[in-house]
N, CA, C and O atoms as a GROMACS GRO file, in nm:
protein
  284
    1UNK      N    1   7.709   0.984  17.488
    1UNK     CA    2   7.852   0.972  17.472
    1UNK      C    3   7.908   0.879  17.579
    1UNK      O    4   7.858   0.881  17.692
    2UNK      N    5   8.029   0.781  17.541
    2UNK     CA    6   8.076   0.711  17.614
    2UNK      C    7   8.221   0.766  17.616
    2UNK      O    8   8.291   0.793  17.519
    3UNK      N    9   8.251   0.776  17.751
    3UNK     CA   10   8.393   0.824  17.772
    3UNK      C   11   8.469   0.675  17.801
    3UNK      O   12   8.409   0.586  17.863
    4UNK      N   13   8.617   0.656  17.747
    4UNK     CA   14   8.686   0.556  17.685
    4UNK      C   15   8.827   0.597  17.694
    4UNK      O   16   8.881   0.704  17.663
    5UNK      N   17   8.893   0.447  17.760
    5UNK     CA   18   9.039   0.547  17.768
    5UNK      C   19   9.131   0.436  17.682
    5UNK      O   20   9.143   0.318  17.717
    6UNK      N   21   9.174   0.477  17.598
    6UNK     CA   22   9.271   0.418  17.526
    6UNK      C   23   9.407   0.352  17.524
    6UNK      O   24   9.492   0.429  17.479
    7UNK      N   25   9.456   0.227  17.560
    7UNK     CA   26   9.605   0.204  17.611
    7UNK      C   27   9.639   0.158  17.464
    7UNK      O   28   9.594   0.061  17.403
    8UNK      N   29   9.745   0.268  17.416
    8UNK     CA   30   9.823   0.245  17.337
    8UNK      C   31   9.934   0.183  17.335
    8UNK      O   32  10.001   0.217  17.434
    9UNK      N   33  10.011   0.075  17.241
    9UNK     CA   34  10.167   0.076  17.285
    9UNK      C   35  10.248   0.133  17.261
    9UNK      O   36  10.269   0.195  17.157
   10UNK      N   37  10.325   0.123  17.373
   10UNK     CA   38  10.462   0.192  17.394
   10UNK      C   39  10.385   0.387  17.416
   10UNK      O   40  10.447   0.487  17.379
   11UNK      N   41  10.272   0.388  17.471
   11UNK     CA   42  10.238   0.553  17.460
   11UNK      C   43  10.175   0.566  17.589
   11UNK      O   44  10.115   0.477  17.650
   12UNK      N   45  10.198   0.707  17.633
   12UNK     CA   46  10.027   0.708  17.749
   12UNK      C   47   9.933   0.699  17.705
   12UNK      O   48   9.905   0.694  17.585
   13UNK      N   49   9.843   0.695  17.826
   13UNK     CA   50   9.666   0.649  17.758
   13UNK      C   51   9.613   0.784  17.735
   13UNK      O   52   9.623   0.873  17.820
   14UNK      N   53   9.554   0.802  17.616
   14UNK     CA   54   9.425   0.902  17.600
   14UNK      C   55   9.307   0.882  17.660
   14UNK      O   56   9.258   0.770  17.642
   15UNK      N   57   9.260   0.941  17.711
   15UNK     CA   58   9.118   0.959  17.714
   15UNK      C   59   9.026   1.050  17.645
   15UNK      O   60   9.066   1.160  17.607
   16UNK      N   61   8.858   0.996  17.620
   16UNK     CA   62   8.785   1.082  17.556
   16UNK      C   63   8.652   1.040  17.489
   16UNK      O   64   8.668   0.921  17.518
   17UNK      N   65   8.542   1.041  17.426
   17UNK     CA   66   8.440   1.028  17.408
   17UNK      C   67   8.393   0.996  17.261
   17UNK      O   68   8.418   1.057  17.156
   18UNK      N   69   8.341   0.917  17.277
   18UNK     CA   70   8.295   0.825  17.187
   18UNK      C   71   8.108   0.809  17.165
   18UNK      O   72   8.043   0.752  17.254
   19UNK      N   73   8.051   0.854  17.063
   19UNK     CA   74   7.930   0.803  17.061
   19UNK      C   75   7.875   0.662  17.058
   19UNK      O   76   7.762   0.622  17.088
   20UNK      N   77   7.995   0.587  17.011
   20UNK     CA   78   7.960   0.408  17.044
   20UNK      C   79   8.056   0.360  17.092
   20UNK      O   80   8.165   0.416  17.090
   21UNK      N   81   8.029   0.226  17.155
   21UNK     CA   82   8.138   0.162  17.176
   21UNK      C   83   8.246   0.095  17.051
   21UNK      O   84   8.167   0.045  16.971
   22UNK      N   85   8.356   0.077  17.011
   22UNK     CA   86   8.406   0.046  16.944
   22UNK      C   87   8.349  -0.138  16.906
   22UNK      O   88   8.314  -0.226  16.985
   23UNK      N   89   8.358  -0.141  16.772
   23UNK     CA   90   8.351  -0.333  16.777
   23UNK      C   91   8.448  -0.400  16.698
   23UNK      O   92   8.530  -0.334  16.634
   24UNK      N   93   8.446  -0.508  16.695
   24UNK     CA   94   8.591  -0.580  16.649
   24UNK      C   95   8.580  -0.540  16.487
   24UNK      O   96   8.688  -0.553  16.428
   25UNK      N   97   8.506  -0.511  16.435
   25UNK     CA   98   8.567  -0.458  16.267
   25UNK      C   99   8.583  -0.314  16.247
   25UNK      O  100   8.577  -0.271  16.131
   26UNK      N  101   8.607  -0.221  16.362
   26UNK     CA  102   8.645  -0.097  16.330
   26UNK      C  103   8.839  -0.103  16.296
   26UNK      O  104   8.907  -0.200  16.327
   27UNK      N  105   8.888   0.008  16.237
   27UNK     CA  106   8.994  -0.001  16.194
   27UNK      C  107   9.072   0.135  16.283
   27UNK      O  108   9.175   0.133  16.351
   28UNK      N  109   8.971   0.262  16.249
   28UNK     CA  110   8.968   0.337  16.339
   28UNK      C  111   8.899   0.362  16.479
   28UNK      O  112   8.794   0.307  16.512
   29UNK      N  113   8.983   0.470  16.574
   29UNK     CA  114   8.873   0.490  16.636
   29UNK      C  115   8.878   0.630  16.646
   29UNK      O  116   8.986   0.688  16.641
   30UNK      N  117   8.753   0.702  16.661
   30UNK     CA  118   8.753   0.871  16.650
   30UNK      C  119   8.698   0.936  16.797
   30UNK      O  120   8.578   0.953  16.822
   31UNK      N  121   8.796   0.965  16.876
   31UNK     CA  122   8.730   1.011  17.005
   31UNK      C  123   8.752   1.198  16.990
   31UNK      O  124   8.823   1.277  16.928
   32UNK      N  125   8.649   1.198  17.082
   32UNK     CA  126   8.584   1.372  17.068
   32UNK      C  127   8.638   1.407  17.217
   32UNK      O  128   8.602   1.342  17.316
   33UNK      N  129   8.735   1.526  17.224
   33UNK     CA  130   8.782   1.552  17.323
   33UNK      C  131   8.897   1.468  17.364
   33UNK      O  132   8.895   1.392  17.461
   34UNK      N  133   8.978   1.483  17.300
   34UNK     CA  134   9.125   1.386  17.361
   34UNK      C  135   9.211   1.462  17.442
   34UNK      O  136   9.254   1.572  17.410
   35UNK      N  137   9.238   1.397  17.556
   35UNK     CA  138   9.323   1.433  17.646
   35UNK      C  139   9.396   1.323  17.728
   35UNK      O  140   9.375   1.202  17.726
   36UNK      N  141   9.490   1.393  17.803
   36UNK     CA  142   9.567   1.314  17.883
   36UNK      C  143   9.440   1.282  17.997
   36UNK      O  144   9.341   1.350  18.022
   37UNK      N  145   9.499   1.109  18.073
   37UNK     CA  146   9.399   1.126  18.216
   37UNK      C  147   9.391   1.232  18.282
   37UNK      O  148   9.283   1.248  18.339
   38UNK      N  149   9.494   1.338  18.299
   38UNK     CA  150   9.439   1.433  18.389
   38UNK      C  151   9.358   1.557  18.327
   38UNK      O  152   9.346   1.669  18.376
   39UNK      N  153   9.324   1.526  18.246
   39UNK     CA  154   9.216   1.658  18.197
   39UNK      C  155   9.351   1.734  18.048
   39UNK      O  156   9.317   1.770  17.936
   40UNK      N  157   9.480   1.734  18.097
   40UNK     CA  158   9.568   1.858  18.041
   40UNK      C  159   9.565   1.778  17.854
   40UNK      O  160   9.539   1.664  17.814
   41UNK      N  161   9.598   1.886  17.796
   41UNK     CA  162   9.575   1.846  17.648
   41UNK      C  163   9.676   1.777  17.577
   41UNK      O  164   9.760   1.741  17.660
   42UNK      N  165   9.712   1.738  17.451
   42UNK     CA  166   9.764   1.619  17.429
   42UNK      C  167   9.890   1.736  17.362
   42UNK      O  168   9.865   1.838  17.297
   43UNK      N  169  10.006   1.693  17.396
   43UNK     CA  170  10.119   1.842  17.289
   43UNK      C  171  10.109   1.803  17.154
   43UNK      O  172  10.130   1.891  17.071
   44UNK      N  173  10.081   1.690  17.116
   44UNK     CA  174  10.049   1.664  16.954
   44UNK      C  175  10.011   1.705  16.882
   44UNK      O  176  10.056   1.708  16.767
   45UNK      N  177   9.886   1.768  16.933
   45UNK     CA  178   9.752   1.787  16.869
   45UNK      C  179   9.788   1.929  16.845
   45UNK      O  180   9.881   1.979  16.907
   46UNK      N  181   9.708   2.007  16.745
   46UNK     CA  182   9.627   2.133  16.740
   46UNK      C  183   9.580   2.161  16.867
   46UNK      O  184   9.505   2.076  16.915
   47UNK      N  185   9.606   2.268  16.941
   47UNK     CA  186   9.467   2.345  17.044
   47UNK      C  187   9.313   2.328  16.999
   47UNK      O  188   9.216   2.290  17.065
   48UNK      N  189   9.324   2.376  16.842
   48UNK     CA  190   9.202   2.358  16.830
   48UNK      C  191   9.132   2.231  16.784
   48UNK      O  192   9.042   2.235  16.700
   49UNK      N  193   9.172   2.125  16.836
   49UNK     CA  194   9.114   2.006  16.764
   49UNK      C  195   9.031   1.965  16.837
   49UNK      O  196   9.044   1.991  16.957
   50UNK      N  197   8.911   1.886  16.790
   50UNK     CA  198   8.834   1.857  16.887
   50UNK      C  199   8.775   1.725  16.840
   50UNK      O  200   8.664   1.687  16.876
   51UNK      N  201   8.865   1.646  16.747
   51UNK     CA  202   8.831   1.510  16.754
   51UNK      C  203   8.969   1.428  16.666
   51UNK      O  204   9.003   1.450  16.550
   52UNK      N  205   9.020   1.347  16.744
   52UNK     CA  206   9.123   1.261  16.661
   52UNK      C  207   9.070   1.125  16.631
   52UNK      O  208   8.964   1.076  16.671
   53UNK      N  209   9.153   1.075  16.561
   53UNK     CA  210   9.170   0.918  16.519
   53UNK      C  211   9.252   0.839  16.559
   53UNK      O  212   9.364   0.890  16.554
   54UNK      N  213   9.254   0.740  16.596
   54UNK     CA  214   9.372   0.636  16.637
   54UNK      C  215   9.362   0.509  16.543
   54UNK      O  216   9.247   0.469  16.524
   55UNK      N  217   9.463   0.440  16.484
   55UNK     CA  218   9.468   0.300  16.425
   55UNK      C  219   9.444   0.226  16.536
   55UNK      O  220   9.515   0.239  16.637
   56UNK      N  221   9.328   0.128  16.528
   56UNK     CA  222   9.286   0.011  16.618
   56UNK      C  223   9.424  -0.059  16.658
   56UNK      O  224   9.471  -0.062  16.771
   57UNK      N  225   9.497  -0.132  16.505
   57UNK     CA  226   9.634  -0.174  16.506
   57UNK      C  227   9.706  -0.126  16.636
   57UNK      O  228   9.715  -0.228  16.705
   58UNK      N  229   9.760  -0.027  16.701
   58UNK     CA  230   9.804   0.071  16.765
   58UNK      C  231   9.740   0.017  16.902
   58UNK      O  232   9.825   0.010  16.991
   59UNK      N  233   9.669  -0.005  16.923
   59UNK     CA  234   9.631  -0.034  17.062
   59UNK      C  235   9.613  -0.155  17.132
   59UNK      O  236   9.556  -0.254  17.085
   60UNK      N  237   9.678  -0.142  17.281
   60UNK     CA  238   9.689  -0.268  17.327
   60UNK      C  239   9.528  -0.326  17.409
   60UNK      O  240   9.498  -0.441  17.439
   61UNK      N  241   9.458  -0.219  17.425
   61UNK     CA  242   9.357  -0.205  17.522
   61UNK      C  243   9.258  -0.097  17.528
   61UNK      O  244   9.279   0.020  17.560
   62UNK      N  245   9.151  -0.150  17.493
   62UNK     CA  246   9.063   0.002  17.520
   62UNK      C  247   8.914   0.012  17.672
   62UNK      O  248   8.798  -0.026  17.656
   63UNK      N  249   8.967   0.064  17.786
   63UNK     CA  250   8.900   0.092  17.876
   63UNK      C  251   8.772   0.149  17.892
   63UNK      O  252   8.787   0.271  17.899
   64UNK      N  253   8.632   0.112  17.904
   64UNK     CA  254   8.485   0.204  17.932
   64UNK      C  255   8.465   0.226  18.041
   64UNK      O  256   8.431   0.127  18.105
   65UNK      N  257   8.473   0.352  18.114
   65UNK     CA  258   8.501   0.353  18.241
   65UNK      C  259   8.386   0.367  18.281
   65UNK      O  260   8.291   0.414  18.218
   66UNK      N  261   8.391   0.316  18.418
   66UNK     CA  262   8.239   0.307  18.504
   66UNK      C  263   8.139   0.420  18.487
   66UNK      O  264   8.169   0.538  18.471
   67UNK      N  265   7.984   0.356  18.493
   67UNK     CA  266   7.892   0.432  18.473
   67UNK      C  267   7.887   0.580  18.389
   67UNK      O  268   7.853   0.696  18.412
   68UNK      N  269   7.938   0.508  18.288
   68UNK     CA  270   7.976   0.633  18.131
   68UNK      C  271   7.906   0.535  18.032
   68UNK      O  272   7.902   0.582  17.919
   69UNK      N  273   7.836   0.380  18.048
   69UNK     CA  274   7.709   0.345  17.965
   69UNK      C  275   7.599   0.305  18.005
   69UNK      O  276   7.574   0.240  18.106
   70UNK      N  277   7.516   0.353  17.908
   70UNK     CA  278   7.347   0.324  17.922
   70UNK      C  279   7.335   0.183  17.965
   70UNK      O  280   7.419   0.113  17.910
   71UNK      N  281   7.260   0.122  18.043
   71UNK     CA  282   7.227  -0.036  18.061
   71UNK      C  283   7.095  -0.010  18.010
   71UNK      O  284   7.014  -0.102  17.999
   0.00000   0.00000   0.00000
């Protein structure tokens, strides 16, 4: 799993985990464990959710944060 933080516009960033890195023909992206940077959970969501989607469209930037991939 690659943990990945998401800059949306006009939103805060999510963070959360990804089995691949995203590539330029995805439309979605589906991260496992979404949360705010500080760990606390997103008020959007279900409690019990444990994987969302985001429209690629929707985002200005997507972050792989250090030593969270395989070389």
């Amino acid at each position: 799993m690659v943990t990945i933080v998401l800059h949306m516009i006009n939103e805060d960033p999510v963070v959360g985990e990804v089995s691949e890195i995203p590539v330029k023909t995805d439309t979605l992206i589906f991260l496992k464990n979404p949360r705010r940077r500080d760990g606390k959970r997103l008020h959007y969501l279900e409690e019990s959710a444990e994987t969302a989607a985001w429209p690629v469209a929707r985002l200005s930037f997507i972050e792989i944060l250090r030593g969270e991939v395989d070389e």
